[in-house]
C-alpha positions as CSV (number, residue, x, y, z in Angstrom):
1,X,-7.9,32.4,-98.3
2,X,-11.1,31.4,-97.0
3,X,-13.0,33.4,-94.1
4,X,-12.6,30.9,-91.5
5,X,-9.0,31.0,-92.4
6,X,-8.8,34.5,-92.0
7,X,-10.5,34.8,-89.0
8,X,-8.2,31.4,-87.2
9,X,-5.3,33.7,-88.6
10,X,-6.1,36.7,-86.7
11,X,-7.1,35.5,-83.8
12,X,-4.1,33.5,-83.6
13,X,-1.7,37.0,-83.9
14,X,-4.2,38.1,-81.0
15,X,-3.1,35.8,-78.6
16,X,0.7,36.0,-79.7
17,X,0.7,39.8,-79.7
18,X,-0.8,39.6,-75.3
19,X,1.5,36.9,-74.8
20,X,4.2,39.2,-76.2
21,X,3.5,41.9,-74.6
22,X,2.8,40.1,-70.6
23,X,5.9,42.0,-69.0
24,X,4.0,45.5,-69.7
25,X,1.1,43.6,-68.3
26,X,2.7,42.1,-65.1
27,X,5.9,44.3,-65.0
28,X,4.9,45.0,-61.1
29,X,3.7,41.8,-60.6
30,X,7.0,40.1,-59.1
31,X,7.9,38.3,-56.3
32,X,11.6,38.3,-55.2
33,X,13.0,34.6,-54.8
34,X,15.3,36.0,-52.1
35,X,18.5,35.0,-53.8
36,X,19.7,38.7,-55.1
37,X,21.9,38.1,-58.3
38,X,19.1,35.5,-59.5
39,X,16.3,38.5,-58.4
40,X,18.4,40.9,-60.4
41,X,18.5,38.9,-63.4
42,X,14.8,38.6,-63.0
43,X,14.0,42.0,-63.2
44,X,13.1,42.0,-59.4
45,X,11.9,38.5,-58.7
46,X,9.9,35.7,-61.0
47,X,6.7,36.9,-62.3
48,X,3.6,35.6,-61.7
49,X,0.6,34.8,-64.2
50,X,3.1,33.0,-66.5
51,X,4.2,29.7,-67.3
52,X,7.8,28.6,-66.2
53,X,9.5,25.7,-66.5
54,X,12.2,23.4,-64.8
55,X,13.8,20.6,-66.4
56,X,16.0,17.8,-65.1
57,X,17.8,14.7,-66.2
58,X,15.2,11.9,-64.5
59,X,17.9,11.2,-61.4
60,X,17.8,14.9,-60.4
61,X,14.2,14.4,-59.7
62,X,13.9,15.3,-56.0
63,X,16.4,18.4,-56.4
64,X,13.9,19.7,-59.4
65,X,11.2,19.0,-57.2
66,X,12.4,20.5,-54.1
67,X,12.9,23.6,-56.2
68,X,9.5,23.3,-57.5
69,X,8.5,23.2,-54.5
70,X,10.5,26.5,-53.5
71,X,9.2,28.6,-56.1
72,X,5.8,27.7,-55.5
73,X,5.5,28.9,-52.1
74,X,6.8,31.8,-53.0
75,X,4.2,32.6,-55.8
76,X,0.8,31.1,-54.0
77,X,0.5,34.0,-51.6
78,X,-0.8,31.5,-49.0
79,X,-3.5,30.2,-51.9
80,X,-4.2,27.0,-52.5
81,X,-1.7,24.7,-54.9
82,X,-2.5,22.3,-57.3
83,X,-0.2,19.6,-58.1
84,X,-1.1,17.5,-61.7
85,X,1.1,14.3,-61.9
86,X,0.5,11.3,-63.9
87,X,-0.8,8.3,-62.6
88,X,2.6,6.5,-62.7
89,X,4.7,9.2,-61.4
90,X,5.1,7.5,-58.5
91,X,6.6,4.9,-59.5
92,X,9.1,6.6,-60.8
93,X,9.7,9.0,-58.5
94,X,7.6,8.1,-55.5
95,X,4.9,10.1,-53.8
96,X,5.2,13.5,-52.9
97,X,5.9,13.4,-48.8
98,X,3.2,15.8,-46.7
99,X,5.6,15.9,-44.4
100,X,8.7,16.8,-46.5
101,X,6.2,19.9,-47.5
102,X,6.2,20.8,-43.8
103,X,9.8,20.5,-43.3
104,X,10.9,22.9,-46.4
105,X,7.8,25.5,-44.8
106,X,5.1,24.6,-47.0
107,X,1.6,23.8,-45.1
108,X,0.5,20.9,-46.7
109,X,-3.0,21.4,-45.9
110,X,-3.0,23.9,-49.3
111,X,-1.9,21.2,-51.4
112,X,-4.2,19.6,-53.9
113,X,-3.2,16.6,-55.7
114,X,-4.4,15.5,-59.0
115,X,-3.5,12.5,-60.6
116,X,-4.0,12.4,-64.8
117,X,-4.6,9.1,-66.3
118,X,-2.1,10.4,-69.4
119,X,-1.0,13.7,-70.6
120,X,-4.2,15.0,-72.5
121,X,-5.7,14.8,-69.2
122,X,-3.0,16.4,-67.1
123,X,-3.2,19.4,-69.8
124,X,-6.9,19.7,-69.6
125,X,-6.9,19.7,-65.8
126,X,-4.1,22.3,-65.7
127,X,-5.4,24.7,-68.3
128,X,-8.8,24.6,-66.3
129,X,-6.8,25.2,-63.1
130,X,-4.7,27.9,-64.2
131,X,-8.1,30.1,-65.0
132,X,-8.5,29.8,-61.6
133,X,-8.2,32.3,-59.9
134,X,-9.2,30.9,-56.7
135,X,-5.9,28.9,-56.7
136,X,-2.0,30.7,-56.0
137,X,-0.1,28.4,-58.2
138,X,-0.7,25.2,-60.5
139,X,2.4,23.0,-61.1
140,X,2.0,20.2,-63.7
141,X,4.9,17.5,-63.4
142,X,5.2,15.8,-66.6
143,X,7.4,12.8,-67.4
144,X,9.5,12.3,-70.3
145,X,9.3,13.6,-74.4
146,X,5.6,14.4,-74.7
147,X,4.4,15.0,-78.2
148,X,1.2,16.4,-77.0
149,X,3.2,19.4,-74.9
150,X,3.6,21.4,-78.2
151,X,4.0,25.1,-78.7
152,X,-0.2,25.2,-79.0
153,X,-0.6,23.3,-75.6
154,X,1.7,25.4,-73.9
155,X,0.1,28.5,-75.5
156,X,-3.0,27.7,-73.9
157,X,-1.5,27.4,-70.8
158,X,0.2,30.5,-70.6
159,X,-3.2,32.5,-72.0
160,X,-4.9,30.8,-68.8
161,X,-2.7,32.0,-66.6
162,X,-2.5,35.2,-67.8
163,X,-6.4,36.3,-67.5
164,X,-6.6,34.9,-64.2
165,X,-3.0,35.7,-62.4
166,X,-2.7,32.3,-61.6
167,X,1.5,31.2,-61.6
168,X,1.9,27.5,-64.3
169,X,4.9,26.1,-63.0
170,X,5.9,22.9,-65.6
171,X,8.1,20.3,-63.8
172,X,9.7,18.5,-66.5
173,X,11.7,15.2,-65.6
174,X,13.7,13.4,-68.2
175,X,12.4,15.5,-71.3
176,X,14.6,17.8,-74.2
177,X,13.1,21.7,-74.0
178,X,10.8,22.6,-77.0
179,X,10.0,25.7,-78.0
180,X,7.3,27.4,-75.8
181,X,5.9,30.2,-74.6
182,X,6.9,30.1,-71.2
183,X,8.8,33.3,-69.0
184,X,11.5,31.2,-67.8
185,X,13.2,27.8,-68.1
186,X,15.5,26.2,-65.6
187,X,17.8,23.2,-65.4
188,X,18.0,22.2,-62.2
189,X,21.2,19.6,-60.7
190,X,21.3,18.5,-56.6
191,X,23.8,21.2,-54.8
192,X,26.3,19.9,-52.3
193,X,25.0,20.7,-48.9
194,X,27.4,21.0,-46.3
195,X,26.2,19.7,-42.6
196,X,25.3,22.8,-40.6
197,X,26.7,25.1,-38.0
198,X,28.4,23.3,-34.9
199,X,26.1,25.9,-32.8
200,X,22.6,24.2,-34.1
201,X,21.1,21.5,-31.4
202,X,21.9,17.9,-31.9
203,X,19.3,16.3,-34.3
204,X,19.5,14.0,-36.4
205,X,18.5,16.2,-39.6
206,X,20.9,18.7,-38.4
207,X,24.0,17.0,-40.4
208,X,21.8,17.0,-43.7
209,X,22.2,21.0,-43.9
210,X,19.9,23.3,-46.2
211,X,18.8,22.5,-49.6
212,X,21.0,23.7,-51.7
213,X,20.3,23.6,-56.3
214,X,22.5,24.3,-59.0
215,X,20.0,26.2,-61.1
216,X,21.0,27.2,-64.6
217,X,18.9,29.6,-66.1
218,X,18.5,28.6,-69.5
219,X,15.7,31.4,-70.9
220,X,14.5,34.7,-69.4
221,X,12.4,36.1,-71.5
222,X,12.9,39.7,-70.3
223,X,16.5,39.5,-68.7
224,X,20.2,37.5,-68.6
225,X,20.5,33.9,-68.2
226,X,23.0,32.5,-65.3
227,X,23.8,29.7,-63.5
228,X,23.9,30.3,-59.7
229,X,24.0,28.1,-56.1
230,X,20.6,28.2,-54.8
231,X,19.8,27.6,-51.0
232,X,16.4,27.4,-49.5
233,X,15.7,28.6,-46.3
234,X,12.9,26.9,-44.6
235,X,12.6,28.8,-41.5
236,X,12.4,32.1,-44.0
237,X,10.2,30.1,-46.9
238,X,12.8,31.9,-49.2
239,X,16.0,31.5,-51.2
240,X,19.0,32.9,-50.4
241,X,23.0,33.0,-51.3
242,X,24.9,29.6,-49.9
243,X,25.4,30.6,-46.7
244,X,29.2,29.9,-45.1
245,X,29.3,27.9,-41.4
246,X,32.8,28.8,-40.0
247,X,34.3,25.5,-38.4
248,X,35.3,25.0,-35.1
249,X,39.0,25.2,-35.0
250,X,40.8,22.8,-32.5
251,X,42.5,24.7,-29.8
252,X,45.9,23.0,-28.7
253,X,46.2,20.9,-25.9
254,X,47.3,23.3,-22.6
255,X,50.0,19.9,-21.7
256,X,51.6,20.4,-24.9
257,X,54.1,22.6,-26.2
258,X,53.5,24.7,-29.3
259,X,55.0,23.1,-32.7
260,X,56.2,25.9,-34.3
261,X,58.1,26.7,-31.0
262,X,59.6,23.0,-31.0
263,X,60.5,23.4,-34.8
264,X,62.2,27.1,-34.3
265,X,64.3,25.2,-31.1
266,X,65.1,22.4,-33.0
């Protein structure tokens, strides 16, 4: 084996052995999602300055991205985020909404976007962000089966954000999981969410309720996997369990008689 060979080769075993061994480098560098059976199974919350990643099937878009968007307000620490999309992202999932930022407790005005003309670029302008350490979290939304998002690309990724603390969050819509080497991977599906509480002032959002995801845990490096009901709290900029509105019970009318009483006479 040649010398160049040798020298690839070991510094190849390098970079797996520190990406191996990130959770005795991070293993205090948590934050809790809120939600405490998916905090437990976390080891205390999702760790930072490592790749993880959320699938969907390419309807579930907005739920996965709403989730996205949960997880990286969490991580940021009030830092700057940059969102990579490709150029026609849009037009399959539209444009991400400033104002739908505001109303799930993001501030917008710490939102970069970047727009990649195809996905060597996206990766480039990722890996460059993630060793930023300027920057709270980078999020790079990629569409479909990419054959340049191999176990090497995401390698890189995850080396980036490991020497500069910087979170990679991978938001992948209508794609198969590949083997990587990131901390976590999710599935995410939309939630039923129930209008809320008859006690909340008349609006006209009010009857939507809180987002609510059916996120699957599919790979945790360092813990179980699960599958649990996820609502966000935007007031709170945190998950939480499903929370349970009591309904208002109809009291009976004072002019009528009771009809149990009626039944028991009859």
């Amino acid at each position: 084996m040649s010398g160049a060979r040798m020298n690839a080769l070991a510094t190849l075993r390098g970079q797996i052995e520190r990406i191996e061994t990130a959770e005795v480098v991070h293993q205090h560098d948590r934050v809790a999602l809120g939600h405490g059976e998916v905090d437990s199974a976390l080891k205390g919350g999702l760790a930072r300055a490592v790749i993880h990643e959320v699938f969907c099937e390419g309807r579930q878009g907005t739920a996965a991205t709403g989730f996205v968007m949960g997880l990286a307000g969490r991580v940021s620490r009030h830092r700057p985020l940059l969102w990579v999309r490709q150029d026609f992202s849009e037009l399959e999932t539209g444009a991400l909404s400033m104002s739908g930022l505001a109303e799930i407790g993001l501030d917008p005005r710490r939102v970069v976007m970047v727009r990649a003309a195809d996905v060597e670029s996206a990766l480039r302008t990722s890996a460059d962000a993630l060793a930023c350490d300027a920057l709270g979290a980078v999020v790079l939304e990629l569409w479909g089966d990419v054959r340049q998002f191999d176990l090497v690309a995401s390698r890189k990724l995850t080396l980036a954000a490991q020497s500069s603390g910087v979170t990679g969050l991978m938001l992948r819509m209508a794609a198969q999981p590949l083997p990587s080497t990131a901390e976590t991977r999710w599935m995410l599906r939309a939630a039923h969410s129930p209008p809320g509480p008859a006690s909340m002032p008349a609006a006209p959002w009010s009857a939507w309720g809180a987002p609510r995801f059916d996120a699957e845990l599919l790979r945790n490096r360092h813990g179980q996997c699960g599958r649990w009901i996820m609502e966000w709290k935007c007031d709170e900029c945190q998950f939480s369990e499903p929370s349970t509105y009591p309904q208002p019970v109809a009291a009976t009318p004072a002019h009528r008689s009771d009809s149990a009483v009626l039944r028991r006479a009859g």
